[in-house]
C-alpha positions in Angstrom: 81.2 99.1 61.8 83.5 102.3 62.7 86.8 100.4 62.5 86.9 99.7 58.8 85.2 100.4 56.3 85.6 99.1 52.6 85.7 102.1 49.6 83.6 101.1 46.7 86.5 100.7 44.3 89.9 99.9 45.0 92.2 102.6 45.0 96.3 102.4 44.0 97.5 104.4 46.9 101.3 104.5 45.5 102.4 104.5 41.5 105.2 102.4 43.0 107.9 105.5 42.2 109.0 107.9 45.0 109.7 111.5 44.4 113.2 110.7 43.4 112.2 108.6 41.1 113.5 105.4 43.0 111.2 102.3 41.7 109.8 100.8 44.5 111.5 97.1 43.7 110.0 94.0 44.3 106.5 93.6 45.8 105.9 91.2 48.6 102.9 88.9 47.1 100.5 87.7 49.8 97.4 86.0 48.4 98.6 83.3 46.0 97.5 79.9 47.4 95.0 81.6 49.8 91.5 79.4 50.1 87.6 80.7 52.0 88.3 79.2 55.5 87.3 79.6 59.1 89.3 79.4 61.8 89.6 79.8 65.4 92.1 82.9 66.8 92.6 83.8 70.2 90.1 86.5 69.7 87.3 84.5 68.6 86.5 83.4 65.7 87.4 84.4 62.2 87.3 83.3 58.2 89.3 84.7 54.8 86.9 84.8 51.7 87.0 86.1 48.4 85.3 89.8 47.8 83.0 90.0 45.0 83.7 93.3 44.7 87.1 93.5 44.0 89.1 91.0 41.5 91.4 89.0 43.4 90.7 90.6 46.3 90.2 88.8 49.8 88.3 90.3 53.1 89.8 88.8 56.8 86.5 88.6 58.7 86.8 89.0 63.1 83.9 87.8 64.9 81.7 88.9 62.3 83.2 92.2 61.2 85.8 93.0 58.1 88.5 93.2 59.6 91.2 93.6 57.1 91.4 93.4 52.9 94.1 91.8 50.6 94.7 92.7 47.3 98.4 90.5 45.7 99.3 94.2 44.9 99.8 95.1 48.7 99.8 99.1 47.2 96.0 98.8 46.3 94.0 99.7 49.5 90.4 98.8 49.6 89.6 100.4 53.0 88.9 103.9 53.0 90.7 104.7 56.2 94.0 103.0 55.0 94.2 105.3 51.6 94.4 108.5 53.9 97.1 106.7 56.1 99.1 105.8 52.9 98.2 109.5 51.5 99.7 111.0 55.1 102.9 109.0 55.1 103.8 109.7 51.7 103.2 113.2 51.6 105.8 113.6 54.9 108.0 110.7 53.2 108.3 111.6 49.6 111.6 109.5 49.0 111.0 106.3 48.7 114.0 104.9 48.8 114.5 106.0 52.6 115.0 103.6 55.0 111.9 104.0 57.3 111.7 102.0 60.6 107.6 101.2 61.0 105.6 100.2 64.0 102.4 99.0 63.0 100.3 98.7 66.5 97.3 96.3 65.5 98.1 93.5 62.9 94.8 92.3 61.2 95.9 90.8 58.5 99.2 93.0 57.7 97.5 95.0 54.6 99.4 98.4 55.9 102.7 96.6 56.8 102.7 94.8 53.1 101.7 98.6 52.1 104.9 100.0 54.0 107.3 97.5 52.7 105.9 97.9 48.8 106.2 101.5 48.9 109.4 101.6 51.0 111.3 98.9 50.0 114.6 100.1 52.2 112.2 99.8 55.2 111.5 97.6 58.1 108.0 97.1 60.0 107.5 95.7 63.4 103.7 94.7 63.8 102.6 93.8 67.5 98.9 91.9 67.4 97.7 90.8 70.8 96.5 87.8 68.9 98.8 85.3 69.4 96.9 82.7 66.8 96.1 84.9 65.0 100.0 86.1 64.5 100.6 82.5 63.9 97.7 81.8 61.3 98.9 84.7 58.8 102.5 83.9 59.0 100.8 80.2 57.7 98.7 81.5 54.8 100.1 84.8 53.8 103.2 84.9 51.8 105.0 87.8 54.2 108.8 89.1 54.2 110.4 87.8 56.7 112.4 89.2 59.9 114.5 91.8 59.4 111.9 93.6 56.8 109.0 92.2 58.7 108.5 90.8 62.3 105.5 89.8 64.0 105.0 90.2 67.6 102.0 89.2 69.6 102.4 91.1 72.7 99.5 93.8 73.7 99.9 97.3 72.5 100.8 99.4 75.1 102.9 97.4 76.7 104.8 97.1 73.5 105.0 101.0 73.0 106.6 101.3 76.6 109.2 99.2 76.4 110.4 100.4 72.9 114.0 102.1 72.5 113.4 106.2 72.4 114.0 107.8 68.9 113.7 104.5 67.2 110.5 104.8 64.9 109.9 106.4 61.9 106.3 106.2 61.6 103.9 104.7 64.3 100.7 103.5 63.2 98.1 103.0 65.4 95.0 100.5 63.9 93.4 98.3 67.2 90.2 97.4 68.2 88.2 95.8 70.4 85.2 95.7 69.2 83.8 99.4 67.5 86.6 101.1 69.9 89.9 101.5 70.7 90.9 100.5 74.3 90.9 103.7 76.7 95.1 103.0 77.3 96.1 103.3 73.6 93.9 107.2 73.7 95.4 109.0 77.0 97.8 111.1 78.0 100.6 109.0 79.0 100.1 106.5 76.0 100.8 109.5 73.4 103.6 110.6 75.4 105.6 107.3 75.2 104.7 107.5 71.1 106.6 110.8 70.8 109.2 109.6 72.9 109.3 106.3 70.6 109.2 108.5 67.6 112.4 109.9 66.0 112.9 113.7 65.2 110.0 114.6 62.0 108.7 111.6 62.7 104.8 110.2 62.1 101.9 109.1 64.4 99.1 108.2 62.6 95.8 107.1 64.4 92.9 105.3 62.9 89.4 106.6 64.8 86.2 105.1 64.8 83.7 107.5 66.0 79.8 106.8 65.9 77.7 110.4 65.4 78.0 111.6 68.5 81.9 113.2 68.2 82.5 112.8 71.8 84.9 110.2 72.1 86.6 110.5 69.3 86.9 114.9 70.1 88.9 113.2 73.0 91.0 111.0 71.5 92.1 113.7 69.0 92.2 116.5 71.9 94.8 114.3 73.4 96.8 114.2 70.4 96.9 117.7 70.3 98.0 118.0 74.2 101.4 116.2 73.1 102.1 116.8 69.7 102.3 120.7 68.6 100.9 119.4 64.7 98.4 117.7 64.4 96.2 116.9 61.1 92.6 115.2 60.9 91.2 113.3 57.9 87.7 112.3 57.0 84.9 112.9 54.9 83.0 116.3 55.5 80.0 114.6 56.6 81.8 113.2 59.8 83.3 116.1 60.6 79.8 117.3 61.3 78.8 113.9 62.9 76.4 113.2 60.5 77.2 109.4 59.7 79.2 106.9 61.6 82.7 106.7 60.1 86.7 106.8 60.5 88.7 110.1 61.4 92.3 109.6 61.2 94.8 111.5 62.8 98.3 112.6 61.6 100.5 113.7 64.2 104.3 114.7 64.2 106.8 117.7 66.2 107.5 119.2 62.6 104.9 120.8 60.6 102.5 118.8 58.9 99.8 121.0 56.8 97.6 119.6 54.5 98.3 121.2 51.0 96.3 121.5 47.4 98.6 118.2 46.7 97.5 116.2 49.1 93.9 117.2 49.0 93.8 116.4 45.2 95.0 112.8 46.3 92.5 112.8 49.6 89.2 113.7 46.9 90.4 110.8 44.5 90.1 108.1 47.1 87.4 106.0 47.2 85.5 108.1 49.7 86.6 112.0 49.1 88.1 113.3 51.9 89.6 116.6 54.0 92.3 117.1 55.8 92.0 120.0 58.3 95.1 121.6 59.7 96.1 122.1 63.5 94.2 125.2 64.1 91.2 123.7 62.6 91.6 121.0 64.5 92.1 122.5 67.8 88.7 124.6 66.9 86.8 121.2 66.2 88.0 119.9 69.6 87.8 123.2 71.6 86.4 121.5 75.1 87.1 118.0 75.0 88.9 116.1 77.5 92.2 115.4 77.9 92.2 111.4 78.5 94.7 110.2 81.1 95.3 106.5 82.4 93.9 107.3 85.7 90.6 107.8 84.2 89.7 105.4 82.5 85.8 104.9 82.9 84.5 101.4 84.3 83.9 99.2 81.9 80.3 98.0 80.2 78.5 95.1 81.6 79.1 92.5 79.3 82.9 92.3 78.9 85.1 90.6 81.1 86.9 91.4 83.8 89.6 93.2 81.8 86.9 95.4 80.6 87.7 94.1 77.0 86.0 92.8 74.3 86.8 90.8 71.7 90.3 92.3 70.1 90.1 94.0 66.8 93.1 95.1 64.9 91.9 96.2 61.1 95.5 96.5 59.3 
């Protein structure tokens, strides 16, 4: 499965101290008391069991795929995909002890938000999940901050984005599924557009791509990015930069510079999957060609989904 994929050791993506040397205070805990269980979300059908690959570690299973992974230390990211996010915000935001407003589009089972709020202990996340159920079920068994540091909204994505105050986000984090792929709405034109406008000054848009071997859709997506915002980063491992394997690209996006240094490259190759982070004029070389993706395009969808041309809803944070 693109959307998420698990690293084979579990990987601290913070030491918990920000540049300044602020400690990063209390973490929020969020396994104690959980229990293997399967329940029925809005979505379809879902479970929480124990990984026996990681010690105290728990996997959030959608309709048959991992969706999410929970670790009591909310800085210890299991997925691949969510060490080069953490990587990406930290190297923009090295002080920790700055007050950082979070959207987190795509809830899962809040590993990035508990991230955000461990690492950042000034800030305050709002997570929208279209999953209404499923909203409610991990406000019931995860042990989350509350509202003002963290609030839960089940609302659909885009929908949220456009009705968001300009210049009120620090970082915008953008992790939904349905199924292997992320609706056509949250990729165009017009979507990316109200993200900048959403975004404050130096702000961050990070994107989490699953892309299968043929590059197509995902050269898209990250053509788009590059349409609206004048820097644009992409992470992954060599191999799917050459669309050799199935995997996860994520994108870093912002209107002030953001170039991948010998620092954060030395932190990308100690994840659990070693990664790269290519620069804008890389990146606009890798997607020389590819289609700029506007709303008014959007492709009919496959037989087999319903009449909203959606799948089953995936959101792996």
């Amino acid at each position: 499965m693109a959307a998420a994929k698990k690293s084979p050791a579990g990987q601290k993506a913070s030491k918990g101290q920000g540049a300044k040397g602020q400690p990063a205070g209390k973490q929020p805990s969020g396994t104690a008391g959980l229990t293997p269980q399967t329940f029925r979300v809005d979505t379809g059908l879902a479970r929480i069991e124990p990984d026996p690959y990681s010690e105290g570690g728990w996997v959030f299973v959608l309709n048959g795929v991992q969706s999410s992974h929970i670790m009591d230390d909310p800085t210890v990211l299991e997925f691949e995909y969510m060490q080069w996010i953490a990587a990406a915000v930290e190297h923009h935001f090295t002080d920790h002890a700055e007050r950082l407003n979070f959207l987190h589009l795509g809830g899962g089972a809040c590993t990035l938000p508990r991230w955000s709020l461990a690492v950042y202990p000034e800030s305050r996340s709002l997570v929208v999940e279209i999953d209404a159920a499923l909203v409610t079920k991990m406000r019931e068994i995860l042990d989350l901050p509350r509202a003002p540091k963290l609030r839960l909204r089940a609302e659909d994505a885009r929908t949220a984005i456009d009705s968001l105050t300009e210049d009120s986000r620090d970082v915008i984090i953008r992790d939904v599924f349905a199924t292997d792929a992320t609706g056509w709405n949250l990729t165009t034109l017009e979507f990316l557009g109200e993200v900048r406008r959403v975004l404050r000054p130096g702000g961050l848009y990070t994107a989490n791509i699953g892309s299968r071997m043929d590059l197509t859709a995902a050269k898209e997506d990250i053509a788009t990015t590059l349409a609206v915002f004048p820097h644009v980063c992409v992470i992954a491992d060599p191999a799917m930069f050459k669309g050799r394997r199935a995997g996860n690209f994520v994108v870093v996006a912002s209107d002030e510079p953001f170039e991948p240094d010998a620092q954060l490259n030395r932190v990308l190759l100690g994840s659990g999957v070693p990664a790269q982070a290519w620069g804008t004029g890389r990146v606009r070389a890798f997607c020389a060609g590819a289609t700029v993706r506007r709303d008014a395009d959007e492709p009919e969808p496959p037989a087999g989904t319903g009449p909203d041309g959606e799948g089953p809803a995936l959101a792996g944070v």
